[in-house]
Backbone as a printed PyTorch tensor [residue, N CA C, xyz], in Angstrom:
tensor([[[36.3240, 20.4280, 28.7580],
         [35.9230, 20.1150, 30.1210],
         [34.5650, 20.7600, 30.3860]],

        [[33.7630, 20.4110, 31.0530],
         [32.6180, 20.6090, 31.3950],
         [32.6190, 21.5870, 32.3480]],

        [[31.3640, 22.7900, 32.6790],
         [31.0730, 23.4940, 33.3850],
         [30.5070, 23.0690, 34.6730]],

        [[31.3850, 22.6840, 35.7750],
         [30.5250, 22.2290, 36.9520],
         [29.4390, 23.1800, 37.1580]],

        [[29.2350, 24.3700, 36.7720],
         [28.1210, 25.2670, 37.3490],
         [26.4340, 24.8180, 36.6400]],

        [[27.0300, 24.4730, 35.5370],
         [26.1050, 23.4340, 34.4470],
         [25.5950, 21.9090, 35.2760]],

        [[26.4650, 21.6020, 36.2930],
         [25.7770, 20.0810, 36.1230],
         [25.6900, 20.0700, 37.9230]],

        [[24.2240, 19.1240, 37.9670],
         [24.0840, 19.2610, 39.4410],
         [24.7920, 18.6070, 40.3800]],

        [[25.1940, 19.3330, 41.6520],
         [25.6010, 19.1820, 42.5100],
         [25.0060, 18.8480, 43.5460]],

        [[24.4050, 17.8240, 44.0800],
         [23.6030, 17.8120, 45.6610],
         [24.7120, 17.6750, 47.0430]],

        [[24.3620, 18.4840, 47.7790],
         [24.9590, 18.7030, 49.1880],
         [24.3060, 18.6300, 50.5920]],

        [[24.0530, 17.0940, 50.8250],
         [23.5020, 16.7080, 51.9920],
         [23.9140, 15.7630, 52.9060]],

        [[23.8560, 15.2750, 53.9840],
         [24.3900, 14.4410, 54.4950],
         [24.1300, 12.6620, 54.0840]],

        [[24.9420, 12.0470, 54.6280],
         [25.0010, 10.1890, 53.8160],
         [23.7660,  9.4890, 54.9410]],

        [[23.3930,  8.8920, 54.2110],
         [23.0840,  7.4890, 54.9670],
         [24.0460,  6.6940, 55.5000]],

        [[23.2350,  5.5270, 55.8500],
         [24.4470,  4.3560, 56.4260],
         [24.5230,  3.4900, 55.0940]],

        [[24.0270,  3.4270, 54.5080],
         [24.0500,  2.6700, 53.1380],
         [25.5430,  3.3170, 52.5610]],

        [[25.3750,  4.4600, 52.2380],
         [26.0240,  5.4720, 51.5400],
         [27.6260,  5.7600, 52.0300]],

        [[27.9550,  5.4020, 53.5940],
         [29.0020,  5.3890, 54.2180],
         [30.1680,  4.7710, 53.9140]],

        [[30.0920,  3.1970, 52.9940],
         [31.6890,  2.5890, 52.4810],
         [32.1340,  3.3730, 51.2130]],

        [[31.2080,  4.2290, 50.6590],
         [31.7390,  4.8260, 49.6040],
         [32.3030,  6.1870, 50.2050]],

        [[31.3570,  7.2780, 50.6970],
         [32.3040,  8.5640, 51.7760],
         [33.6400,  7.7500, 52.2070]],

        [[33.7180,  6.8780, 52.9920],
         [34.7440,  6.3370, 53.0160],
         [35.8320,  5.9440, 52.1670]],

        [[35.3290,  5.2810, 51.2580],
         [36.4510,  5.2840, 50.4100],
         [36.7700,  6.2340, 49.3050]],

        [[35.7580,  7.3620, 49.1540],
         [35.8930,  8.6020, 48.5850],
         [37.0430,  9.5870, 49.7690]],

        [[36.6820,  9.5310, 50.9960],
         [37.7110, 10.1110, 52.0590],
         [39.2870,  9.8920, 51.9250]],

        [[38.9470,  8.9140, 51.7590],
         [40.9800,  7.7060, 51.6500],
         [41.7490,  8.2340, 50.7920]],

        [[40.9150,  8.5290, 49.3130],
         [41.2900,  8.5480, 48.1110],
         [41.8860, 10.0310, 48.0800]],

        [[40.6500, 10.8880, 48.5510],
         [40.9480, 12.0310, 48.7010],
         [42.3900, 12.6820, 49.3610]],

        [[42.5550, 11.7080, 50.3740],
         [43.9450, 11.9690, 51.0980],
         [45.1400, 10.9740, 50.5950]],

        [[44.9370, 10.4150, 49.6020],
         [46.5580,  9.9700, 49.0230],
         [46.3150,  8.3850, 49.7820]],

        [[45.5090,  8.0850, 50.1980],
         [45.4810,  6.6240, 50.8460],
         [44.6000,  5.6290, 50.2830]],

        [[44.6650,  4.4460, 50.9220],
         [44.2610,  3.0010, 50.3310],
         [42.9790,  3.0860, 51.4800]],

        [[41.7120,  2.5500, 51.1720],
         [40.8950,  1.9450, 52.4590],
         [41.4870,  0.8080, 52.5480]],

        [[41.0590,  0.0860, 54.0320],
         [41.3980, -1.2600, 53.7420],
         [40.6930, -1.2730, 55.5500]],

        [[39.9840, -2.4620, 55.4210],
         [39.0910, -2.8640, 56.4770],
         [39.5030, -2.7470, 57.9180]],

        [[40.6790, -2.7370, 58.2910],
         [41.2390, -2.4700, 60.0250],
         [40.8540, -0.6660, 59.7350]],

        [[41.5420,  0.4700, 59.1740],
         [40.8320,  1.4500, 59.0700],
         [39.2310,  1.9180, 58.3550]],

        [[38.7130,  0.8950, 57.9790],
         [37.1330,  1.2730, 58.0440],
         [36.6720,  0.9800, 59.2840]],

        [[37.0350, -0.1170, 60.0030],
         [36.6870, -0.1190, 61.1400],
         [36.5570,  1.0230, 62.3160]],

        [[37.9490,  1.3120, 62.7770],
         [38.1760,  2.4610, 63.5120],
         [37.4970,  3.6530, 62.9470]],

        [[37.6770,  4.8220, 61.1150],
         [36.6270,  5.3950, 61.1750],
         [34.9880,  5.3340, 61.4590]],

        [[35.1850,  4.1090, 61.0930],
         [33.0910,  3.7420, 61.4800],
         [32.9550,  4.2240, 63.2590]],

        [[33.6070,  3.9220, 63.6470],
         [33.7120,  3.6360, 65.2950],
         [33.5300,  5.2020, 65.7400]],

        [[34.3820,  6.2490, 64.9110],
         [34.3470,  6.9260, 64.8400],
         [33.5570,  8.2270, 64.8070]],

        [[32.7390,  7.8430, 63.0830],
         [31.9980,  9.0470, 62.9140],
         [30.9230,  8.8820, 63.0880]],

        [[30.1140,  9.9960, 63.1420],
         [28.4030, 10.2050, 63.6940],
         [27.8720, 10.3950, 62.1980]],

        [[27.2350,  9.5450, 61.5490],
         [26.5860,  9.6020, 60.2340],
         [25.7580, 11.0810, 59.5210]],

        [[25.2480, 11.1300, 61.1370],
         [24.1710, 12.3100, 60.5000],
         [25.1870, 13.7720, 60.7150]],

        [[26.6390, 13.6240, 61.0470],
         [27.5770, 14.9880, 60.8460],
         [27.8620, 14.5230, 59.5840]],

        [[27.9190, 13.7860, 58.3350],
         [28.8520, 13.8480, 57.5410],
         [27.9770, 14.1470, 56.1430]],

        [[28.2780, 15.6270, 55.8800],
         [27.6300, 16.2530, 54.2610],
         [28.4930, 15.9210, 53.4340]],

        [[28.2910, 15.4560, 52.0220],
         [28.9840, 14.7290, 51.0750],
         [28.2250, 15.7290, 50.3790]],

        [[28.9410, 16.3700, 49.2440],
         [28.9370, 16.7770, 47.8550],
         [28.7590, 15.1680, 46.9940]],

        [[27.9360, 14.9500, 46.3760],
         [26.8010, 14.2830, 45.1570],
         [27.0750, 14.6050, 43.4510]],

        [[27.6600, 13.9520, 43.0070],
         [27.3690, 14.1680, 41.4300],
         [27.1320, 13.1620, 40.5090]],

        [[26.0480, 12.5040, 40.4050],
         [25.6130, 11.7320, 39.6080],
         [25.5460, 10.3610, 40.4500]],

        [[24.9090, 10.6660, 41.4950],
         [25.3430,  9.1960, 42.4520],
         [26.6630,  9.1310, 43.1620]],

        [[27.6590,  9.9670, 42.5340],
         [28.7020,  9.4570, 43.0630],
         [29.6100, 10.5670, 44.0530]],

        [[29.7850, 10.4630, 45.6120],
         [30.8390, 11.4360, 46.3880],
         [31.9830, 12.0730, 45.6990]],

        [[31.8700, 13.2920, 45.5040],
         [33.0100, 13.7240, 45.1920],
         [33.1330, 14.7170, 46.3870]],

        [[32.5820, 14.9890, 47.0380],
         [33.5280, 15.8640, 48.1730],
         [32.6550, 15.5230, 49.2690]],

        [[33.4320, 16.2320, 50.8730],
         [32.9060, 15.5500, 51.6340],
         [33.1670, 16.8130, 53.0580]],

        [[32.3750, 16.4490, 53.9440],
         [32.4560, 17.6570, 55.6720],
         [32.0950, 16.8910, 56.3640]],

        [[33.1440, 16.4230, 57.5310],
         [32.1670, 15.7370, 58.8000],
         [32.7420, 16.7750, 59.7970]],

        [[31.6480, 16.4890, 61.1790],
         [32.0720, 17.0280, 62.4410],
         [31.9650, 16.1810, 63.1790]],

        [[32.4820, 16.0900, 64.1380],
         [32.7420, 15.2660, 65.4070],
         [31.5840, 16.2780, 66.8840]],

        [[30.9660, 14.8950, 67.4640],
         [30.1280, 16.2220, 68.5420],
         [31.3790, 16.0640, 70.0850]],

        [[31.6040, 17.3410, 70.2180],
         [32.6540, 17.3420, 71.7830],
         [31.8070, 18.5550, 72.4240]],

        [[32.4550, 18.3220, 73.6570],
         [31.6260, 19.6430, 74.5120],
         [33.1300, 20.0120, 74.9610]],

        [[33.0760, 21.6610, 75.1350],
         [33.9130, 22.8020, 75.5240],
         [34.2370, 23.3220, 76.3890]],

        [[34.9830, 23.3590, 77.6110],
         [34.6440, 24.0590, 78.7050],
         [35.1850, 25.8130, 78.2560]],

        [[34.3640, 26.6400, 78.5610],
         [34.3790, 27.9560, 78.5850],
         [34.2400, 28.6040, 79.9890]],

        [[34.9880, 29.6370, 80.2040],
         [34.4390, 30.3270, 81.7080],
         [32.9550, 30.3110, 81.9350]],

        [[32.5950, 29.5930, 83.3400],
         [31.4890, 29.6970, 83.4710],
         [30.2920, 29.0480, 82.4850]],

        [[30.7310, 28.1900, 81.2170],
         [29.8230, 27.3690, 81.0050],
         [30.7030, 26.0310, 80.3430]],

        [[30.0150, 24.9550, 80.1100],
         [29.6460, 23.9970, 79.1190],
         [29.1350, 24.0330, 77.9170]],

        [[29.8160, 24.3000, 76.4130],
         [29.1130, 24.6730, 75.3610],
         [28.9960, 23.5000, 74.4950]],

        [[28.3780, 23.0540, 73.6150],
         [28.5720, 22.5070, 72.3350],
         [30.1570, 22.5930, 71.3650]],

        [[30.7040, 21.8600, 71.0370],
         [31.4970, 21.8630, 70.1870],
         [32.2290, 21.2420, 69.2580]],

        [[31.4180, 21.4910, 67.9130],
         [31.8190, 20.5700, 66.9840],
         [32.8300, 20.3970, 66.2990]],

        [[33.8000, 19.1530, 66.1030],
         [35.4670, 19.7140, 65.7410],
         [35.0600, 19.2530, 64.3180]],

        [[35.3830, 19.7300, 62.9110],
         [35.7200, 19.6590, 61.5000],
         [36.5130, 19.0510, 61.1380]],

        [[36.0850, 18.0060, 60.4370],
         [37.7020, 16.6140, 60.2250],
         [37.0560, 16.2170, 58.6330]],

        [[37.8890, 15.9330, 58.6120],
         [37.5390, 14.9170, 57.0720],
         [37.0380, 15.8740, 55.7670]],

        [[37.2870, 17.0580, 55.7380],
         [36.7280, 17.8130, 54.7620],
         [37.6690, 17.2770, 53.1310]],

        [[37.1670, 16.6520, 52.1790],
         [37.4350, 16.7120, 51.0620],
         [36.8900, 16.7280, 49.9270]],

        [[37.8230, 17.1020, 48.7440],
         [36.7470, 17.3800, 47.1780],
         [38.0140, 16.3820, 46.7710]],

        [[37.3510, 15.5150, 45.8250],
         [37.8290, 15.0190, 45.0430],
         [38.8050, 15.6300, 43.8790]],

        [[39.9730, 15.4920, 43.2360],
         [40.4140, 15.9980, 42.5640],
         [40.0210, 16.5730, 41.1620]],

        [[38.8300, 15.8620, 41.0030],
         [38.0360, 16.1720, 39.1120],
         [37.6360, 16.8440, 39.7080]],

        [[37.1860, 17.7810, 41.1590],
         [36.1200, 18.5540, 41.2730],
         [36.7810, 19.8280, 41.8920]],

        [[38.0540, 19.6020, 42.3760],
         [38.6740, 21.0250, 42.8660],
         [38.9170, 22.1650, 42.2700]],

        [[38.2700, 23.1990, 43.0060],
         [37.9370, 24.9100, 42.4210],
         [37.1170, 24.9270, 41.6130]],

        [[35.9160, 24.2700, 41.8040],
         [35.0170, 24.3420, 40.9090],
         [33.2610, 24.4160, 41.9610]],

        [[33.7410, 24.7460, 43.0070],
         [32.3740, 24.8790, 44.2470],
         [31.8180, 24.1140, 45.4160]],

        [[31.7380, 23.0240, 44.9980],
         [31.5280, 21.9890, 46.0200],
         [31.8510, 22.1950, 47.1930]],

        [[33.0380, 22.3720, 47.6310],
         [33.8520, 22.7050, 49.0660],
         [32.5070, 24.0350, 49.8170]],

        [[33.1150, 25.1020, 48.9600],
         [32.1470, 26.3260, 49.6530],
         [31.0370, 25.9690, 49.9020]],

        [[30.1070, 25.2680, 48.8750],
         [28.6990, 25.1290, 49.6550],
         [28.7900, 24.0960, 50.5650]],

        [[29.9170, 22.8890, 50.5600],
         [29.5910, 22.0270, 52.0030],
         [30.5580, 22.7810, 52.8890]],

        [[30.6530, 23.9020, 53.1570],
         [31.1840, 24.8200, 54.4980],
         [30.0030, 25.4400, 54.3190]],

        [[29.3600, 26.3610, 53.6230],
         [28.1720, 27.2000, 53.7600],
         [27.4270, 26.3640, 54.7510]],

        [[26.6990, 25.0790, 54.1330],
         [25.4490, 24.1690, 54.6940],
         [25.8310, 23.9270, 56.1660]],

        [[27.4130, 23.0750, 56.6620],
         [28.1160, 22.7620, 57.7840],
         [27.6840, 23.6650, 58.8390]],

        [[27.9720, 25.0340, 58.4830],
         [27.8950, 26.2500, 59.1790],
         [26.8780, 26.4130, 59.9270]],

        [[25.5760, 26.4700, 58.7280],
         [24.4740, 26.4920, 58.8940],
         [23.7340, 25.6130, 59.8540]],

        [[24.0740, 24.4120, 59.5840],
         [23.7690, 22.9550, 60.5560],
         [24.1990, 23.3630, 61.9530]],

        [[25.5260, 23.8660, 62.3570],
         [26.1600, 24.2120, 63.6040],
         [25.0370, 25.6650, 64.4370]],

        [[24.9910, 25.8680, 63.4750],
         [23.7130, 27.8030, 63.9230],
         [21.9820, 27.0840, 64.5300]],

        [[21.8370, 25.9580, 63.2270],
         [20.2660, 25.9450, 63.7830],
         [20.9430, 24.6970, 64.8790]],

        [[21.6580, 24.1390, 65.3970],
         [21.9520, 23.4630, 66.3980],
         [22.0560, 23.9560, 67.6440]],

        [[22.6660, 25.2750, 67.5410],
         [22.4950, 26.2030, 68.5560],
         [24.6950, 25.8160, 68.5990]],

        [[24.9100, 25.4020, 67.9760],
         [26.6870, 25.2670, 68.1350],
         [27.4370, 26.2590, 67.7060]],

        [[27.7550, 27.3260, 68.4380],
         [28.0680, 28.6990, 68.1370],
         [30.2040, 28.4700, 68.3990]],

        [[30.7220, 27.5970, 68.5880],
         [32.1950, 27.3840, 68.6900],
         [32.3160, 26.5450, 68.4370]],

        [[33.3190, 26.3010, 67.2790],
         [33.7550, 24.8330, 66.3600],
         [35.5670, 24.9430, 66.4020]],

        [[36.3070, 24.2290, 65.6960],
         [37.0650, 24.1790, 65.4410],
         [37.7040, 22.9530, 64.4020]],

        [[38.4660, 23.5900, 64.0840],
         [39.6860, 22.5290, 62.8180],
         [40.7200, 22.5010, 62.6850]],

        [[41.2450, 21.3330, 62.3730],
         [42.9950, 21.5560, 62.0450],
         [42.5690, 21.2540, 60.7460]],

        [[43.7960, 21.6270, 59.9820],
         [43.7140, 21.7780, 58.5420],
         [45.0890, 21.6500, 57.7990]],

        [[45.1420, 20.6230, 56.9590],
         [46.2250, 20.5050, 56.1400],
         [46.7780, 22.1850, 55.4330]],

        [[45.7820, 22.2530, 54.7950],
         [46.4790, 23.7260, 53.9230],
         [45.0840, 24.8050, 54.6170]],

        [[45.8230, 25.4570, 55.9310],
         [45.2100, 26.5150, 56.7620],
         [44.4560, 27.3640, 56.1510]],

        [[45.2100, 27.7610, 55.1930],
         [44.6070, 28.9870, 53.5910],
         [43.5940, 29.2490, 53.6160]],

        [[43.2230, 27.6710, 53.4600],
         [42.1550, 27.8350, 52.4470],
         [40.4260, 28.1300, 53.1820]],

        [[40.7850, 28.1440, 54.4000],
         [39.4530, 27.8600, 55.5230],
         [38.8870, 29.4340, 55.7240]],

        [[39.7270, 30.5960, 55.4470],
         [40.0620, 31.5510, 55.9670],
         [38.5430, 32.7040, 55.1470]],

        [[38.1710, 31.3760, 54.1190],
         [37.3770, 32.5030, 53.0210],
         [36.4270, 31.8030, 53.8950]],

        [[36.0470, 31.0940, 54.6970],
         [34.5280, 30.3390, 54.8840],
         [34.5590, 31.0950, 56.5550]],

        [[35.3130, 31.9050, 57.1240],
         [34.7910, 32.1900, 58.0710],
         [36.2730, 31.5360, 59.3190]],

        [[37.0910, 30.8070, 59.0030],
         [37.9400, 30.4430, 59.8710],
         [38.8380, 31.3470, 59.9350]],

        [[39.2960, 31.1620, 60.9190],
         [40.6690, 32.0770, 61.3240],
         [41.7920, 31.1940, 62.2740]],

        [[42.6150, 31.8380, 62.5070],
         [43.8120, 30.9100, 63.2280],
         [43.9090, 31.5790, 64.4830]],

        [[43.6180, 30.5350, 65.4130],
         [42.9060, 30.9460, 66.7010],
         [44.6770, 31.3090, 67.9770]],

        [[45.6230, 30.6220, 67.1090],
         [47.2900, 30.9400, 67.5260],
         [48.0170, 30.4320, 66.9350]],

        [[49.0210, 31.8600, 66.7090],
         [50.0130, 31.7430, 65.7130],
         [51.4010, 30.1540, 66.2880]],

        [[51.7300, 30.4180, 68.0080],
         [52.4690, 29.7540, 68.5130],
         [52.5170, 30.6890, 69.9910]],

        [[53.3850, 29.7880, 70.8540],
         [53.6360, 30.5950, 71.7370],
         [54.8590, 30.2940, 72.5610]],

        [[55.3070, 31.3660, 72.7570],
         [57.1960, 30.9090, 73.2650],
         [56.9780, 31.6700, 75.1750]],

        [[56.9260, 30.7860, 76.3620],
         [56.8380, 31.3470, 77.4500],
         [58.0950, 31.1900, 77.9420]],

        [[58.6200, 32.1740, 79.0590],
         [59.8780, 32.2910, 79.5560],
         [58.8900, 32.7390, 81.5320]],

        [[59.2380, 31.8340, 82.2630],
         [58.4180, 32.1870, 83.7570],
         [59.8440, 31.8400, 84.3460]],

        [[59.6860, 32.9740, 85.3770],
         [60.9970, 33.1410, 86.5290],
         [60.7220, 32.4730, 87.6280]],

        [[61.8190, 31.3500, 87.9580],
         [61.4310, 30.1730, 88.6420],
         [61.0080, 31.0030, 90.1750]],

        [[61.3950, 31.9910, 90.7480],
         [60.0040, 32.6080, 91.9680],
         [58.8340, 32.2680, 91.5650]],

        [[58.2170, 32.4570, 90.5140],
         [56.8680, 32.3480, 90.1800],
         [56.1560, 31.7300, 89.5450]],

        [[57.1490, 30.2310, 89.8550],
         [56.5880, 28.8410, 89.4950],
         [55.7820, 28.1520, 91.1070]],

        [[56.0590, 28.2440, 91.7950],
         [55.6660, 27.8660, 93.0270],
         [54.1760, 27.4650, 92.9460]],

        [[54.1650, 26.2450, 93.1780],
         [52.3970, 26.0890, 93.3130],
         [51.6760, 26.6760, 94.6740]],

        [[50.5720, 27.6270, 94.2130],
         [49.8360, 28.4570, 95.1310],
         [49.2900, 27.2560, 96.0200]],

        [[48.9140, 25.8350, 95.6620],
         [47.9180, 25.5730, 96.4180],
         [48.8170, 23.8120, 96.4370]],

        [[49.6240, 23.5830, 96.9560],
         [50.4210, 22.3090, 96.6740],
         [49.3860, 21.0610, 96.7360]],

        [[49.1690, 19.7030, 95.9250],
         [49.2040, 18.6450, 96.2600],
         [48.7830, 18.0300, 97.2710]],

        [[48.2930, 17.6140, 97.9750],
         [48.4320, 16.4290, 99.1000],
         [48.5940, 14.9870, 98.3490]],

        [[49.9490, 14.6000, 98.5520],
         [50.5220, 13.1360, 97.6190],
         [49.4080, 12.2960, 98.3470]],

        [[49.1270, 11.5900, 97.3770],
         [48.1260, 10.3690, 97.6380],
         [48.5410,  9.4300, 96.2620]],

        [[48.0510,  8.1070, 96.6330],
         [47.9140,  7.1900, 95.0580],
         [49.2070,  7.0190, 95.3340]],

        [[49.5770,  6.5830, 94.0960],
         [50.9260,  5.8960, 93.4890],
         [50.7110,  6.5480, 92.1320]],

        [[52.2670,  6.3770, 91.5030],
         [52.7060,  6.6830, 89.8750],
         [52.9440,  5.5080, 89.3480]],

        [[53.0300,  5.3900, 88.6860],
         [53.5140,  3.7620, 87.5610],
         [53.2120,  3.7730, 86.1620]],

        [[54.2500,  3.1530, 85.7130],
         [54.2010,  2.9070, 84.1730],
         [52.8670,  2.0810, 83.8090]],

        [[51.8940,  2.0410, 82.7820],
         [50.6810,  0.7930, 82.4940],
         [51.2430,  1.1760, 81.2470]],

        [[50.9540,  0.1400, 80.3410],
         [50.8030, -0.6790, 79.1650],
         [49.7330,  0.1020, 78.2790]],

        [[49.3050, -0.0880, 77.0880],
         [48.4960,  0.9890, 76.3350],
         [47.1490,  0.3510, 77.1600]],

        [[46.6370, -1.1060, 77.0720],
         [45.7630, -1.7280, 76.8450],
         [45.1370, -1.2770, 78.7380]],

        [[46.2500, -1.5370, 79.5210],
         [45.6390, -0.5880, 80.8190],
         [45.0190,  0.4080, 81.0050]],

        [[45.8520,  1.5610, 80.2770],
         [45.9280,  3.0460, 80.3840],
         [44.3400,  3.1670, 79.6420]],

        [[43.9740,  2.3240, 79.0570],
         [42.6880,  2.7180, 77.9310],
         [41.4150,  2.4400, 78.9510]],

        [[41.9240,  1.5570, 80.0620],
         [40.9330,  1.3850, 81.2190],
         [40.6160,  2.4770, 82.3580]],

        [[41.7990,  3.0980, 82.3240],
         [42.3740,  3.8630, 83.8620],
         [42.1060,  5.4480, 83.6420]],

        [[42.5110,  5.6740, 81.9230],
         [42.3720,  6.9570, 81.9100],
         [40.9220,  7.6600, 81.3510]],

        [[40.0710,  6.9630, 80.9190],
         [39.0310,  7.6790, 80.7730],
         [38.2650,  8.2730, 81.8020]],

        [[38.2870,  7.4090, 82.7910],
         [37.9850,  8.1350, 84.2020],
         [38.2610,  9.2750, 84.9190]],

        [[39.5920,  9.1860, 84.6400],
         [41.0800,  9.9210, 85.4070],
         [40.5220, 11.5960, 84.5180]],

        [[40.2680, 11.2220, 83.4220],
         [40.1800, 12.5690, 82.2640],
         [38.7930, 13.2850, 82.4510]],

        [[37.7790, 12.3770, 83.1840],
         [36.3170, 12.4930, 82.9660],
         [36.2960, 13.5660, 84.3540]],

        [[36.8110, 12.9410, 85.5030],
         [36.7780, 13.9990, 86.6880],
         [37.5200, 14.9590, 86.4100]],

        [[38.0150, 15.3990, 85.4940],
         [38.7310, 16.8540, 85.7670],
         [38.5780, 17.5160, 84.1070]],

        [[38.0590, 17.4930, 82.8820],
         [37.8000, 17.9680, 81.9250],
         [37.1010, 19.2930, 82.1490]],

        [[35.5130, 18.7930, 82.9310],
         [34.7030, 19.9530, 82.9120],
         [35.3970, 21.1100, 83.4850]],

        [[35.9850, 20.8170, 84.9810],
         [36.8530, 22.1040, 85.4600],
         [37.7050, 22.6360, 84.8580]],

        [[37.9330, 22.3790, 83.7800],
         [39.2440, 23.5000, 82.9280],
         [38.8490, 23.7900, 81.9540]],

        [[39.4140, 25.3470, 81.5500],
         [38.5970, 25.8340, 80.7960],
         [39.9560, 25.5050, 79.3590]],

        [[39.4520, 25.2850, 78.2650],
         [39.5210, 24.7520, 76.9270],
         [39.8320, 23.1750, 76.7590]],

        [[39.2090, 22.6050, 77.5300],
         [39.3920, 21.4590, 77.6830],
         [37.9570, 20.7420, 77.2040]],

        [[37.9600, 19.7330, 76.1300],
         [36.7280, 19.1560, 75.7240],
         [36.7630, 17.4860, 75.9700]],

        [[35.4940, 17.2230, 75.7340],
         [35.1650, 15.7780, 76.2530],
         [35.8070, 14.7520, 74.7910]],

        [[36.5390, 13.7400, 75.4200],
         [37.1410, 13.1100, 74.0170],
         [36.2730, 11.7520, 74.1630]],

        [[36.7180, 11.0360, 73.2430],
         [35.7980,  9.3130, 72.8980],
         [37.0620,  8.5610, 73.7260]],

        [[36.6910,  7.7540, 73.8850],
         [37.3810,  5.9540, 74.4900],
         [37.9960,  5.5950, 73.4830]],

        [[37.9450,  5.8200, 72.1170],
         [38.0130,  5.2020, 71.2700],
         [39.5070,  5.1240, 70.8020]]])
């Protein structure tokens, strides 16, 4: 077997040219088939210039995208990029690729000025050497119904009702848009 440290590795982000292959390098990576109803929805999806692909000979073997969301924090509005799609191809696992597309990622988020990110992660482990940590273990609350009482009740207005998905995709982006910024860990999501 060959010395990946021997043979070059480039670690930069794709073109749009370059995108049905990340893609179908992504799929593969996770145990799945592409197939055109999901190229669709990821395209719809990702922001081209977040997604660094590990390069070896022309061809993706590993891969980092981020998603751009904004954060509410006490007292501000931050940047915040969520980490999805991170994979190495199987000929290439434990052999580097991964670390330097978290090194570069990192880096991209710093000169952006994006100082709070986040990820979910299949195998948590492994994030832990690049700087991640597990932001909560779980949480079990027990509140004594005295001190459920809402301080500041309601004034009922509107109506409630069941809608259909194809409604709700009309009704709630709005509904989510007036009240995101005011809460704090609450970020801006897509329509999509």
């Amino acid at each position: 077997m060959a010395n990946l440290a021997d043979q070059h590795i480039e670690i930069r982000p794709i073109t749009e040219d370059e995108w049905p292959a990340w893609e179908h390098s992504a799929a593969r990576a996770f145990g799945e088939h592409s197939d055109p109803v999901m190229q669709a929805f990821i395209r719809s999806i990702t922001e081209i210039e977040r997604i660094l692909d590990a390069f070896q000979n022309g061809r993706v073997v590993g891969s980092a995208a981020s998603h751009t969301f904004e954060l509410t924090v006490p007292g501000a509005l931050v940047p915040f990029p969520f980490v999805d799609i991170v994979t190495v191809q199987p000929t290439h696992r434990r052999r580097g690729p991964l670390i330097r597309m978290m090194r570069q990622q990192m880096e991209d988020f710093r000169e952006r000025g994006e100082f709070v990110t986040g990820l979910t992660a299949s195998e948590s482990s492994i994030y832990s050497r690049y700087g991640w940590g597990i932001a909560v273990w779980g949480e079990d609350w027990s509140i004594s119904r005295e001190h459920t009482i809402m301080s500041c009740a309601p004034a009922p207005s509107g109506e409630t009702r069941f809608v259909d998905p194809d409604e709700m995709r009309q009704i709630w982006p709005g509904v989510y848009d007036r009240v995101w910024r005011d809460r704090g860990s609450m970020f801006n999501i897509s329509d999509v």
